[in-house]
C-alpha positions as CSV (number, residue, x, y, z in Angstrom):
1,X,7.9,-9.1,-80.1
2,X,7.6,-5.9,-78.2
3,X,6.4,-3.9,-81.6
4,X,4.2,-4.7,-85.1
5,X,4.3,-1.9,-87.2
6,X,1.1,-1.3,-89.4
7,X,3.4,-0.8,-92.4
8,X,4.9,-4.3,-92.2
9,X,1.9,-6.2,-91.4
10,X,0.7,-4.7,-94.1
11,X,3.7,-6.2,-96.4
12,X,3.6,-9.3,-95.4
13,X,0.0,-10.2,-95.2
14,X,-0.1,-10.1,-98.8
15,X,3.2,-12.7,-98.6
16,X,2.2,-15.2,-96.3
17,X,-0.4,-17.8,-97.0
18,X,-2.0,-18.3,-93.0
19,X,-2.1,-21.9,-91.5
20,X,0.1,-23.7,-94.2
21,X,3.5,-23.1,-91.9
22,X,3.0,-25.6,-89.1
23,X,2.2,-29.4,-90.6
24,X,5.2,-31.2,-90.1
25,X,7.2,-33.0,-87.1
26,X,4.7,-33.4,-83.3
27,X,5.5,-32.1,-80.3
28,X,6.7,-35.5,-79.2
29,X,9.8,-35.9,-81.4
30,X,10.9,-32.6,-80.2
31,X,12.7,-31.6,-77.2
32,X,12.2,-28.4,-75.4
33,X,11.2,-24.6,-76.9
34,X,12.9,-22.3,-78.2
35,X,14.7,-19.4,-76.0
36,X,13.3,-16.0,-77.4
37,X,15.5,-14.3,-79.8
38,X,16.6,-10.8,-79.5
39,X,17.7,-8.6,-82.5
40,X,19.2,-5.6,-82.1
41,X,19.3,-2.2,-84.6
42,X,19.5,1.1,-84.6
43,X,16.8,3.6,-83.4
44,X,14.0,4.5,-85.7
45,X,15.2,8.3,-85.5
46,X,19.0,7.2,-86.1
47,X,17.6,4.9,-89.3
48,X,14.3,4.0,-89.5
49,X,15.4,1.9,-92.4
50,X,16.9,-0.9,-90.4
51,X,14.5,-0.1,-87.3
52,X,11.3,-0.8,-89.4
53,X,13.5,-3.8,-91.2
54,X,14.4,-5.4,-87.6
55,X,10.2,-5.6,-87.4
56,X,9.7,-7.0,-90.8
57,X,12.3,-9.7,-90.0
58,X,11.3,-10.5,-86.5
59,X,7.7,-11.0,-87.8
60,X,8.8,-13.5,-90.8
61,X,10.9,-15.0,-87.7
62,X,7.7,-15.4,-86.0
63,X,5.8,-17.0,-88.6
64,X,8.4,-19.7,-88.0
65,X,7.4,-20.3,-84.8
66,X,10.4,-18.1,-83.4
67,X,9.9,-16.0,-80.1
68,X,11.3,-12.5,-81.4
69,X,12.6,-9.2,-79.5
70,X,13.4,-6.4,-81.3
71,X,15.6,-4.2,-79.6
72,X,16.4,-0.8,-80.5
73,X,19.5,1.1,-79.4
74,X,21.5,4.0,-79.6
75,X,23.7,4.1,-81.6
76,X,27.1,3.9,-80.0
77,X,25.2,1.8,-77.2
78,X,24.9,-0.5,-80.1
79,X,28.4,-0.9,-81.2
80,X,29.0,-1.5,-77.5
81,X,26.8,-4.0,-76.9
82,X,27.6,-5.5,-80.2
83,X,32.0,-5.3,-80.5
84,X,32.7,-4.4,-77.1
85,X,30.4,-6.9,-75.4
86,X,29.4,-9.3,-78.2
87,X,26.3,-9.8,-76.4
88,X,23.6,-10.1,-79.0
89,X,21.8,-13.0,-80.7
90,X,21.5,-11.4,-84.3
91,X,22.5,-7.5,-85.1
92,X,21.8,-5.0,-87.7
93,X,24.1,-2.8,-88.5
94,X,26.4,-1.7,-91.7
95,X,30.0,-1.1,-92.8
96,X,30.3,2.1,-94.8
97,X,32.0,2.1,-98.1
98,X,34.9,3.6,-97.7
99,X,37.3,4.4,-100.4
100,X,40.2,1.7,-98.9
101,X,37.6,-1.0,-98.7
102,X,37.3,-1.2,-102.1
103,X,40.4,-3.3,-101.6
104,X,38.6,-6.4,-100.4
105,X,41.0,-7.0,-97.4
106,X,38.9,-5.5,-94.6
107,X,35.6,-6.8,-95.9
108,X,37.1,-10.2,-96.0
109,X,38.9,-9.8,-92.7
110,X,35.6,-9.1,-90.8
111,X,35.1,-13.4,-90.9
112,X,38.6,-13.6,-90.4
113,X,39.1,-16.4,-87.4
114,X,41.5,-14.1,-85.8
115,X,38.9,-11.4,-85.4
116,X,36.6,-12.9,-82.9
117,X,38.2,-11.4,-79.3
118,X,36.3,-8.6,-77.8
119,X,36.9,-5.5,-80.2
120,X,37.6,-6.7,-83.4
121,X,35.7,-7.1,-86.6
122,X,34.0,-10.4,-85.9
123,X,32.0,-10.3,-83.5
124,X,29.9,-13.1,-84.3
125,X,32.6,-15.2,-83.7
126,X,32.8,-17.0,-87.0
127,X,35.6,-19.5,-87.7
128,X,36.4,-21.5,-90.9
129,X,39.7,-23.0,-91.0
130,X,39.6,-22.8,-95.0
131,X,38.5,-19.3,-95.3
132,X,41.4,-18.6,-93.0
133,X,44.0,-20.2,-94.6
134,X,42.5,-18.8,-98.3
135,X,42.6,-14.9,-96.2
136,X,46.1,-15.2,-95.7
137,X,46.8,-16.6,-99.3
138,X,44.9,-14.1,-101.1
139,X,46.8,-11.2,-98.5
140,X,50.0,-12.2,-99.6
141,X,49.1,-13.0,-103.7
142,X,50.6,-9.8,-106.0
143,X,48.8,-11.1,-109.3
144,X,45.5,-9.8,-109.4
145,X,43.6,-12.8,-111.3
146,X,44.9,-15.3,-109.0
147,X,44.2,-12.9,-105.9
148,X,40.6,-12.3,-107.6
149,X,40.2,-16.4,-108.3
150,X,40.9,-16.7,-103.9
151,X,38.8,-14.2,-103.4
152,X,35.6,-15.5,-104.9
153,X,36.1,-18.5,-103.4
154,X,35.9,-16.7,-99.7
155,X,32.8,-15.5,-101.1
156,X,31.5,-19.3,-102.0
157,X,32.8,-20.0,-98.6
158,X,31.2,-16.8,-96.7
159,X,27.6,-17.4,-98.2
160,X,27.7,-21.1,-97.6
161,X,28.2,-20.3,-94.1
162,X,26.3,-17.4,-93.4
163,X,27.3,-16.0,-90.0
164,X,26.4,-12.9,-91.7
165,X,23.3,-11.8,-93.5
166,X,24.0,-9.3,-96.1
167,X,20.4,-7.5,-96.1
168,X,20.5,-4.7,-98.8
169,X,23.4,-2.0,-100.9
170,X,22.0,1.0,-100.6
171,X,22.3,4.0,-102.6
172,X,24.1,7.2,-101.2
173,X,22.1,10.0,-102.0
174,X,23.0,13.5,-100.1
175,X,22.6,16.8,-100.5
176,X,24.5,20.1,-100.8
177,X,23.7,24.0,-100.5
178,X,24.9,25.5,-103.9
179,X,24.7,28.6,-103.2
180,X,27.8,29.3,-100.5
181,X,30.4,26.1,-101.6
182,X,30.9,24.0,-105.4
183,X,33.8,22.0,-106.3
184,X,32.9,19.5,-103.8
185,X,34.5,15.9,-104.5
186,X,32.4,12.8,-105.1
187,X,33.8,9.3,-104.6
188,X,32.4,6.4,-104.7
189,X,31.1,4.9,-101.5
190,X,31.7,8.0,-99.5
191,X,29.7,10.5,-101.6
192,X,30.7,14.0,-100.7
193,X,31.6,13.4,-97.2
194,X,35.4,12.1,-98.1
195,X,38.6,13.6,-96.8
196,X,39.0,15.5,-100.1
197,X,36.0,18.0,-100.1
198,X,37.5,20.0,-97.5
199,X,40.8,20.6,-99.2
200,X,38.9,21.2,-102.5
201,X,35.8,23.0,-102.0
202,X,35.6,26.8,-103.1
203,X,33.5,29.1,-100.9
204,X,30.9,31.4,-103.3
205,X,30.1,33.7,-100.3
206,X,32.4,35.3,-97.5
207,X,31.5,32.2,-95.1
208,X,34.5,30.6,-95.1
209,X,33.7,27.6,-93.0
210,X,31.9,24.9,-94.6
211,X,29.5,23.5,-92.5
212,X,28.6,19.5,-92.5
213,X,25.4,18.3,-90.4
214,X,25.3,14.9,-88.6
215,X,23.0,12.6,-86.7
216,X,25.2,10.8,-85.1
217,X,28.9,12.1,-83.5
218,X,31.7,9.6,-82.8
219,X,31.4,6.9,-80.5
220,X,35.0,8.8,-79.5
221,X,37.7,10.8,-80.6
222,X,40.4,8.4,-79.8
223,X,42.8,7.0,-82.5
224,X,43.2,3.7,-79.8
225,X,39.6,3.3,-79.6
226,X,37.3,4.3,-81.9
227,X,35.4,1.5,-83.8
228,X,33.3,3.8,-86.0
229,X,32.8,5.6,-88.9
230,X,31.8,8.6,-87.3
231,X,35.0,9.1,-85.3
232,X,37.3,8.1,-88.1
233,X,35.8,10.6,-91.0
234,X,36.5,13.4,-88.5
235,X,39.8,12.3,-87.0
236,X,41.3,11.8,-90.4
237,X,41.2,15.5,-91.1
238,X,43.6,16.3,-88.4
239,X,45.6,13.0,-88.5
240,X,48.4,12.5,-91.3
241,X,48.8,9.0,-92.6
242,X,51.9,8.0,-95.2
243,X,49.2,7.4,-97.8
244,X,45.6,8.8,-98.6
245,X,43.3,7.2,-101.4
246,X,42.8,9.9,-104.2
247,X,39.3,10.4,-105.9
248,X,40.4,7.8,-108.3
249,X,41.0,5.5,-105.6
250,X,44.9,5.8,-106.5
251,X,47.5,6.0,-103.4
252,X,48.8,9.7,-102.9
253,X,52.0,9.7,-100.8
254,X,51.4,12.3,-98.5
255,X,53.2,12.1,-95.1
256,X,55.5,9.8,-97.4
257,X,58.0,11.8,-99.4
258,X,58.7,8.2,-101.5
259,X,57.8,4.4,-101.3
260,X,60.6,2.1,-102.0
261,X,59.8,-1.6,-102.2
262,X,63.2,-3.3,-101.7
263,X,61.3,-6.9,-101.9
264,X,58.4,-8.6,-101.1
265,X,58.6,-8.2,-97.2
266,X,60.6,-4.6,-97.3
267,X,59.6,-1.5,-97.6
268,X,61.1,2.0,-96.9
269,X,59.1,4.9,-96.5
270,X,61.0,8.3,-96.5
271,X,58.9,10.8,-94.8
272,X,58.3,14.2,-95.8
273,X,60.7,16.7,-95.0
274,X,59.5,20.0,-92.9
275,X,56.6,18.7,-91.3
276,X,54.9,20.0,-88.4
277,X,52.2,18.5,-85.8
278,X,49.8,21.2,-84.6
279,X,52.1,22.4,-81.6
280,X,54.9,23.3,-83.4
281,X,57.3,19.9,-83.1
282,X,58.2,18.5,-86.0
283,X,57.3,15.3,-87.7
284,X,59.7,12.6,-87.6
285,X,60.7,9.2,-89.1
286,X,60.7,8.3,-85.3
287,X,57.1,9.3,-85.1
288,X,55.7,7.3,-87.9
289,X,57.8,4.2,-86.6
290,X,56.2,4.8,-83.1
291,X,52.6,4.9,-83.9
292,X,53.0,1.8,-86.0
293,X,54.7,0.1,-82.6
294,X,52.0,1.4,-80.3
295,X,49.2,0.1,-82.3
296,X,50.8,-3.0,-82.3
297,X,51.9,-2.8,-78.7
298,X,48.5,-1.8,-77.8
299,X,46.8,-4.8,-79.6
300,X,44.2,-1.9,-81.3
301,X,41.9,-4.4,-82.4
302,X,40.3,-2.5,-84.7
303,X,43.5,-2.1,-86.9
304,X,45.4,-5.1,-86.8
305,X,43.9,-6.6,-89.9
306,X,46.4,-4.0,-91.0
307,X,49.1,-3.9,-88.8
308,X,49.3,-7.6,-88.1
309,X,51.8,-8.3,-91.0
310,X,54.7,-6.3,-89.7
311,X,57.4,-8.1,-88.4
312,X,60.0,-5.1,-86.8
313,X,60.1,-1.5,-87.6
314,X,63.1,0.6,-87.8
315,X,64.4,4.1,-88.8
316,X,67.3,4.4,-90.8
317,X,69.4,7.1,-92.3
318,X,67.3,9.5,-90.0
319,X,64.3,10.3,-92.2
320,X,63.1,6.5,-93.3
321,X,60.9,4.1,-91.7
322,X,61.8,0.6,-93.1
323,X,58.9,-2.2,-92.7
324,X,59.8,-5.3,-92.4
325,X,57.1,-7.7,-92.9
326,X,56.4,-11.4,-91.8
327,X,54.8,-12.3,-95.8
328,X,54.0,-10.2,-98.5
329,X,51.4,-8.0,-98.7
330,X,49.2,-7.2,-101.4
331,X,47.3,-4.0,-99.6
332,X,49.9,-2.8,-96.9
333,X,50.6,0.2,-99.1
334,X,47.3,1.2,-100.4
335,X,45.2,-0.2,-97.2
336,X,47.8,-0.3,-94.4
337,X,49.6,2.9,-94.9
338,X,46.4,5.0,-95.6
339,X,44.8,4.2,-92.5
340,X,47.5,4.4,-89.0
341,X,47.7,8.0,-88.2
342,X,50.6,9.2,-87.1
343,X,51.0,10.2,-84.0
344,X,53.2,12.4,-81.8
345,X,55.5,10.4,-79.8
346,X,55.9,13.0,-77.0
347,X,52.3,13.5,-76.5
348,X,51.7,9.1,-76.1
349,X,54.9,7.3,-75.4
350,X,54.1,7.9,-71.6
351,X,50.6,6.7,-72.1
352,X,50.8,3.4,-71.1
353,X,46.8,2.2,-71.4
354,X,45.4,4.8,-74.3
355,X,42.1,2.5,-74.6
356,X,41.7,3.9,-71.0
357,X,41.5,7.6,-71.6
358,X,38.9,9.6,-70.8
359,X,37.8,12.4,-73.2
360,X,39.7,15.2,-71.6
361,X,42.5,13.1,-71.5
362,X,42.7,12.2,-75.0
363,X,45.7,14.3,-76.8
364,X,43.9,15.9,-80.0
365,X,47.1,16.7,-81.7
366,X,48.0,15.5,-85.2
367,X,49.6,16.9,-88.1
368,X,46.6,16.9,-90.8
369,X,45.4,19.6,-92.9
370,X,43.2,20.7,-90.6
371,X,43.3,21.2,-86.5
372,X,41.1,20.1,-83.9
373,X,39.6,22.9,-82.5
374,X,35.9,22.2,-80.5
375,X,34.2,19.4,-80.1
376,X,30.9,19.8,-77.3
377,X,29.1,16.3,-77.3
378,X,25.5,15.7,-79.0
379,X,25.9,19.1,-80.0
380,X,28.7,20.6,-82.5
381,X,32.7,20.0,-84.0
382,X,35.0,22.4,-85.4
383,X,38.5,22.1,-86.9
384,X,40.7,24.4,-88.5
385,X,42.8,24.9,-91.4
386,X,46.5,24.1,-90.4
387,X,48.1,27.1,-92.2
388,X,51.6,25.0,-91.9
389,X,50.2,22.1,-93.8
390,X,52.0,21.8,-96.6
391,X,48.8,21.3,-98.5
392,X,47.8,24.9,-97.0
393,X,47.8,26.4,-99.5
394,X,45.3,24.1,-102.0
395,X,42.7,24.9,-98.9
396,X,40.2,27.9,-99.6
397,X,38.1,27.5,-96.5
398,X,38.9,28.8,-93.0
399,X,37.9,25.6,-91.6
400,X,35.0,22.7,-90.7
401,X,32.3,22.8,-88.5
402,X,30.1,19.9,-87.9
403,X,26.5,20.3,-86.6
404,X,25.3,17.4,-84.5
405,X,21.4,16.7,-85.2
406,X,19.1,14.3,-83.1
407,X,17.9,13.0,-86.5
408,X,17.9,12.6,-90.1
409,X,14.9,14.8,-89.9
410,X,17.0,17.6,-88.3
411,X,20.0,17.4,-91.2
412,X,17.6,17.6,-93.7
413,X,15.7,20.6,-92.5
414,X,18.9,22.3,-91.7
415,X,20.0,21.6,-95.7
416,X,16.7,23.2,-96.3
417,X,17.0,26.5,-94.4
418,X,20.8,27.2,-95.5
419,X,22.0,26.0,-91.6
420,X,24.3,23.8,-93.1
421,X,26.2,23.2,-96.5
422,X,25.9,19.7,-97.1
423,X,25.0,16.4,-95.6
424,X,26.9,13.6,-94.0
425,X,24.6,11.5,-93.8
426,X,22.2,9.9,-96.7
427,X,18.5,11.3,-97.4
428,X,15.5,9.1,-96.7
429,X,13.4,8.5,-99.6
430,X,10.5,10.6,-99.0
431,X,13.0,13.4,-98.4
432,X,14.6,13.0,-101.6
433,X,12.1,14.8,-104.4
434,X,11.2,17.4,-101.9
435,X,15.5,18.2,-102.2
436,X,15.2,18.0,-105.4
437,X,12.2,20.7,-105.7
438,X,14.5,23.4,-104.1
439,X,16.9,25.4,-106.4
440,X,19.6,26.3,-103.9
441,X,19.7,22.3,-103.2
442,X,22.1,20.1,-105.4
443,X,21.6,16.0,-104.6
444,X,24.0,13.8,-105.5
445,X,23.6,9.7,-106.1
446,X,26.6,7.4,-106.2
447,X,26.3,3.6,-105.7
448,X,27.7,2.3,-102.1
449,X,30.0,-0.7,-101.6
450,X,29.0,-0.5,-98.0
451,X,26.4,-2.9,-97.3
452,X,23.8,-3.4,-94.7
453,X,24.0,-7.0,-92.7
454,X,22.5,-9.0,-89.8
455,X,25.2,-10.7,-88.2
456,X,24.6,-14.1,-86.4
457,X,26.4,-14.6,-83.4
458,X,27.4,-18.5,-84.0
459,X,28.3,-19.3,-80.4
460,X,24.7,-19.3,-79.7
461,X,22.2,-21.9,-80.1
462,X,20.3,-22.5,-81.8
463,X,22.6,-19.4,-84.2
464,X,25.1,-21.9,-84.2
465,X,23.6,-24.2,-86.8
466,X,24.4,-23.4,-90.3
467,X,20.7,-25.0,-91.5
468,X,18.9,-22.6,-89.1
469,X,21.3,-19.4,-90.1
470,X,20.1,-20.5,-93.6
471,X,16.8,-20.8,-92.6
472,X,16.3,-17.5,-91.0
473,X,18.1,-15.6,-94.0
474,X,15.3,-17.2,-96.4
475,X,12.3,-15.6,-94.0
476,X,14.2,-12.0,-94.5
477,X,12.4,-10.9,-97.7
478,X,14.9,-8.2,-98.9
479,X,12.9,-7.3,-102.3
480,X,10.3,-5.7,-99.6
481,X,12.7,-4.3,-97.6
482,X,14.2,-2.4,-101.1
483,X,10.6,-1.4,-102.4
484,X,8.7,-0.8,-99.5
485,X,11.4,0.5,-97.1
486,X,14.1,2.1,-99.7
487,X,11.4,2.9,-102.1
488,X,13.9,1.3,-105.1
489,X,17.2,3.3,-103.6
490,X,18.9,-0.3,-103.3
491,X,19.3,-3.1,-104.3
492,X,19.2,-6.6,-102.6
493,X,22.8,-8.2,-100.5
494,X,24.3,-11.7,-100.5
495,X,27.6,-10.8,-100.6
496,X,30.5,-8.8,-98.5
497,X,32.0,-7.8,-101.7
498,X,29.5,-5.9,-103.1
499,X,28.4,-6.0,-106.8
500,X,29.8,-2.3,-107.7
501,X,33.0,-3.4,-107.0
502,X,33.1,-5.6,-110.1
503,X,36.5,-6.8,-110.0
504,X,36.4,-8.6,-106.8
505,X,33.0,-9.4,-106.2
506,X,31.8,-12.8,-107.5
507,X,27.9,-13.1,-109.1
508,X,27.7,-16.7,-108.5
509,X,27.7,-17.1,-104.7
510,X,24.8,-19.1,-102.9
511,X,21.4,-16.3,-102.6
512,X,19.0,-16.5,-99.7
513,X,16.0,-15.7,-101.3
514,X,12.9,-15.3,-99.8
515,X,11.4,-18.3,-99.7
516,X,8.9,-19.6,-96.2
517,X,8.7,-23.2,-97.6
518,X,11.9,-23.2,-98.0
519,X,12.8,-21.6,-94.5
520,X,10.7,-24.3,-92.8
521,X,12.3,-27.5,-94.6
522,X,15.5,-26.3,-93.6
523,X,14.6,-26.2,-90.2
524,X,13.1,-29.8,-90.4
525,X,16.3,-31.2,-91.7
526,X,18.1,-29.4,-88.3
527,X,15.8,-32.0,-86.7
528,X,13.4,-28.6,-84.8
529,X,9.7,-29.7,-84.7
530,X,6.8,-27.2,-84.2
531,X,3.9,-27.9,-81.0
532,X,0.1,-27.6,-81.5
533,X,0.6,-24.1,-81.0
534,X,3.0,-23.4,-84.1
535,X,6.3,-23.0,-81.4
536,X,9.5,-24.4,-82.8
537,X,10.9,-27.0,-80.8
538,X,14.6,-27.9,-80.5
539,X,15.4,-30.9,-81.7
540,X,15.6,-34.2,-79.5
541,X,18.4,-35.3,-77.5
């Protein structure tokens, strides 16, 4: 392991008893040693919560008689290496909580077997012929106790398995200046940085532009590319969908004058009359059917969990988009619909590859609230209020500007000195009472449905074996990584559904506790033997 970090070592001296890990199976009834393992995560600047947890599980790795690398990236670097590439071993990284997923389709559709291409959601390539037949089942199932009943079974199903390591749900604590802006909107799993504040938020001082600082900016600003949080909570201000997700986590038509469901597998949308996108041209039914047909075309792997149910799309009586889909759906109106923006047709129906673009290629034109306006990388965003919105005139701020920090250390000292408004990003721990000391600070808790996971890739040996995915999950001791790490802002993961989300999230799914003994004697049962020296051996041919 390239690192050992004083704090850890610490930790886990008091946890592990030395010399009683290697008795067992001799050198001789093994085969050959182990490769070294890699595990990529974030840099300590970017999180140094799942940097220093990445050391604390490569050393309980290690007292297993693993070969560990820890290998920190940059962020975006990271999602390459880790969607784009799928060239990892195991991963840390974290889907954020936002306010569609507490429907559980996208959660569930991130082990879906038809999301392991280069791209998509799986990337550890997990495939389970029963979770994928109960994913489609619980898709298409309208009664919400018999969807529920499907659902926790996925769960039994997911845990069993384990491709992926749910490590820890961490609280979203952030911060806002009370002094310039109040009225800000707080939802759950997205805090303050939702796609309401903006249109909500009253200004207290003549600064009219409410200012949001980052440490991280998107991986891109294209709607065919972007895989990341970052560029989708900033794109979705100046993109319309048919649907957004209200506080209450209630579908708002919004692009989408009225929803008609004609039957199970139809359903007309009649769009908004009077519409504009940002250069004048006005919003059509032809627009919303075309960027539904170019995701599709385009195979926009990040989206087809959503898209992949329609059948055809077609216009009819000039103003409605009728979807015609292949089964039922339960989430295609509150998940589907409130996440494809709509897109200009004469700015990307000549656009034959829009994955390819380059950044100055990339048409920044939508029809949201609020207008693209700047964007210089590592550095600062802007948008606009769209004055023609017709939600205009609900907005009381001029615009958004985003401040791009190398660190979580920058965006808290900018909430300090006034520089920005609010945070979009959540507060360390230590940083946390020193917010809560200053007067012109307000800090703001809500419980995240996000969760934090290590993801296996399971085309890899020895990663490939459900005993030693099992194994290594029991040497990750997430009680530490919550007390020592989160200082108590947590609590500890075993399940994609996460426990705030009572109604779909089921209790009594298989736990990886920490537990060394039982780490080792799963290993032994995989047939993998340790040498004099405490390496683990694979087992023999």
């Amino acid at each position: 392991m390239t690192k050992t970090r004083t704090l850890v070592a610490v930790a886990l001296s008091l946890m592990i008893v030395p010399g009683m890990l290697f008795a067992g199976g001799s050198r001789e009834e093994a085969g050959e040693p182990i490769r070294e393992l890699t595990i990529y995560t974030t840099t300590e600047s970017y999180d140094p919560i799942r940097y220093e947890a990445a050391f604390m599980i490569a050393d309980a790795w290690e007292e297993l008689g693993f070969n560990v690398n820890v290998q920190p990236m940059e962020f975006s670097s990271l999602l390459q290496v880790f969607y784009d590439e799928q060239d990892f071993d195991a991963t840390i990284l974290g889907w954020s909580g936002r306010v569609d997923r507490l429907d559980p389709q996208h959660f569930l559709g991130t082990l879906h077997g038809e999301q392991t291409d280069l791209g998509a959601n799986n990337p550890g390539g997990f495939v389970d012929s029963r979770y994928d037949e109960l994913f489609v089942a619980q898709s298409r199932e309208f009664n919400a106790d018999e969807r529920r009943r499907i659902v926790h079974e996925m769960q039994e199903i997911a845990t069993r398995e384990n491709p992926v390591d749910v490590l820890f749900y961490r609280d979203e604590v952030v911060g806002y200046n009370n002094t310039k802006f109040d009225n800000f909107v707080v939802m759950a799993g997205e805090s303050l940085y939702n796609e309401w504040t903006p249109m909500e938020v009253r200004p207290l001082t003549d600064d009219g532009f409410l200012t949001i600082g980052t440490p991280q900016e998107p991986d891109n600003i294209n709607p065919l590319s972007s895989t990341s949080v970052w560029g989708w909570k900033f794109m979705r201000q100046y993109y319309d969908k048919l649907v957004r997700l209200s506080p209450e986590i209630e579908p708002v038509p919004w692009a989408a004058e009225s929803i008609d469901e004609v039957d199970e597998t139809t359903i007309d949308v009649k769009i908004r009359s009077g519409m504009t996108f940002h250069d004048g041209e006005p919003v059509t039914a032809e627009d919303v059917a075309f960027s539904y047909q170019y995701n599709i075309d385009s195979d926009y792997a990040y989206f087809r969990p959503f898209f992949s149910v329609i059948d055809t799309i077609e216009v009819i009586g000039g103003d409605t988009v009728r979807f015609n889909l292949t089964e039922p759906s339960a989430s295609f109106i509150t998940v589907t619909m409130s996440q494809i923006p709509i897109l200009p047709k004469h700015l990307w129906e000549d656009i034959d590859n829009p994955a390819d673009l380059t950044p100055e290629e990339i048409p920044t034109v939508g029809s949201g609230p609020f207008m693209f306006d700047q964007y210089d990388r590592g550095e600062y965003k802007r948008l606009v209020t769209f004055e023609d919105h017709f939600n205009a005139d609900n907005i009381q701020i001029d615009g958004v500007e985003y401040i791009i920090y190398a660190d979580s250390e920058g965006v808290f000292t900018g909430l300090l000195t006034g520089q920005i408004d609010m945070t979009a990003w959540r507060m360390e721990p230590g940083q946390i009472p020193l917010a809560e000391q200053e007067d012109h600070v307000t800090v703001v808790s809500v419980g995240d449905f996000g969760y934090y996971h290590m993801t296996y890739n399971t085309r890899r040996e020895p990663l490939d074996n459900v005993l030693v995915r099992r194994a290594l999950s029991h040497a990750v001791d997430r009680d530490a990584i919550i007390n020592v790490l989160l200082q108590g802002l947590g609590e500890p993961g075993y399940s994609v559904v996460a426990p705030i989300n009572t109604f779909w999230h089921n209790p009594d799914v298989s736990r990886y506790d920490y537990d060394m003994g039982r780490a080792r004697a799963l290993l032994e049962e995989a047939g993998y033997a340790w040498d004099s020296d405490g390496r683990i051996m694979a087992p023999a041919d």
